[in-house]
Each structure stands twice: as structure tokens, then as C-alpha cells.
C-alpha positions in Angstrom: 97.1 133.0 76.6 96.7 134.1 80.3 94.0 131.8 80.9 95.8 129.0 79.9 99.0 130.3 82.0 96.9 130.5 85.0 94.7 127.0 84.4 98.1 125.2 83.2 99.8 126.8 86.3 97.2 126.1 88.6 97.1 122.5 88.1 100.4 121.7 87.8 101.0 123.2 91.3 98.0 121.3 92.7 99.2 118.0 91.2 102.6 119.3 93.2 100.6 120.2 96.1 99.2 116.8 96.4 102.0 114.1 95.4 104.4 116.4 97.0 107.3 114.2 95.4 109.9 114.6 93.2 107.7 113.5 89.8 105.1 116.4 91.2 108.2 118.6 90.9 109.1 117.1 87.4 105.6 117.7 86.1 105.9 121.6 87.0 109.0 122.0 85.6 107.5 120.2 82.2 104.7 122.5 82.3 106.5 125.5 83.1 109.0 124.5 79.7 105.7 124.1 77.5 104.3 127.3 78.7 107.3 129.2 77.7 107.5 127.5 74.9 104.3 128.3 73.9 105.3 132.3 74.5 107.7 131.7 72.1 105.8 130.4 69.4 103.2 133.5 69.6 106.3 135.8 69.6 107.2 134.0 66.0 104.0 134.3 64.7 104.0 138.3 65.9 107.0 138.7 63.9 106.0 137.0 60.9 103.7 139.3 60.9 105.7 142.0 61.3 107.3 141.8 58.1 106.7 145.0 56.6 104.0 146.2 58.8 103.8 150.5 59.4 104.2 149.5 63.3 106.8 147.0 62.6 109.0 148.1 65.7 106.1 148.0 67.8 104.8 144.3 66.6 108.3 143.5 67.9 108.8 144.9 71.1 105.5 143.2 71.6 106.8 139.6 70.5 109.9 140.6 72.7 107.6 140.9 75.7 106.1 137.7 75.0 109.1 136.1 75.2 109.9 137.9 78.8 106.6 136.9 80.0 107.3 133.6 79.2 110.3 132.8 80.8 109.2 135.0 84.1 106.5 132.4 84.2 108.5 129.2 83.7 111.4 130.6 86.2 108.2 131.6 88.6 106.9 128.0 88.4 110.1 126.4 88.3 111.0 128.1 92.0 107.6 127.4 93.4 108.3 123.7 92.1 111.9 123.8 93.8 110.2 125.2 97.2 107.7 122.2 96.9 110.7 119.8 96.8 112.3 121.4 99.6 109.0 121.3 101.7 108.7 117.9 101.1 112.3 116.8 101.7 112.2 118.6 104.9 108.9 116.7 106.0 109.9 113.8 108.5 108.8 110.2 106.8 105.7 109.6 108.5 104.1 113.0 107.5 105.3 112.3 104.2 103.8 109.0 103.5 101.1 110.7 104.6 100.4 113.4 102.5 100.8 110.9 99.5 
């Protein structure tokens, strides 16, 4: 799952890096809400298999911190996305038109 965080991460933030526009920023923000969404789902699957397990506790502290990763990463990317936006709005026209 961290591979996929890092490659789904990485190249939403590039395709931010380059448009530097507010779709750029969209597009994080989409990716950051699947990837957390995606914690999620491994969390319910740790739980289902929970059920009656000896370490059942410790299946679901585990599925908990799934679901904290998660959303630490989709509020990470989310801010980096915001910052982007800033940048860019900040940017006078020329260098923006520019860097698209």
C-alpha cells in the first residue's frame, strides 16, 4: 500500500507541479480522497477478519491505524495541493502562462 501512496502521490503532485492550475489542484485533491479511501477499505477487510480471531484487539488497532494513515495522507496532499494553488495565484500572468 505504500508503494502506491508514494507512486499515486508522486504523480499527482507532478501533474500539480506542471499545470500549476486549479484542475492540477482538483486532481490532488481526487487522488488524495481515493487514497484514503482505499485505507479504508483495507481497514474493513482487517476487521472482517477480526471476527473472532485470538489477537482480535490487535487486528483492530491495526485497521484503526490504517485509517489514521489514510487521512494524514489525504490531509498531507490536500495542503501541498492548497500551497500549489497559492503559488500559482501569487505568480504574476506572464510567469504563469508560462509555466503552462
Amino acid at each position: 500500500m505504500n508503494k502506491l501512496v508514494t507512486i499515486a502521490g508522486a504523480a499527482a503532485l507532478s501533474l500539480s507541479a506542471c499545470s500549476n492550475d486549479t484542475p492540477a489542484e482538483n486532481e490532488v485533491e481526487k487522488q488524495a480522497e481515493a487514497i484514503d479511501e482505499a485505507y479504508e477499505a483495507d481497514a474493513r477487510v482487517e476487521e472482517a477478519f477480526a471476527k473472532g480471531a485470538p489477537n482480535e484487539e490487535q487486528i483492530r488497532d491495526r485497521a484503526d491505524a490504517l485509517r489514521k494513515e489514510g487521512e494524514q495522507i489525504k490531509d498531507d496532499l490536500k495542503e501541498q495541493a492548497d500551497e500549489l494553488g497559492r503559488d500559482t495565484r501569487r505568480m504574476p500572468d506572464e510567469a504563469r502562462q508560462s509555466a503552462n
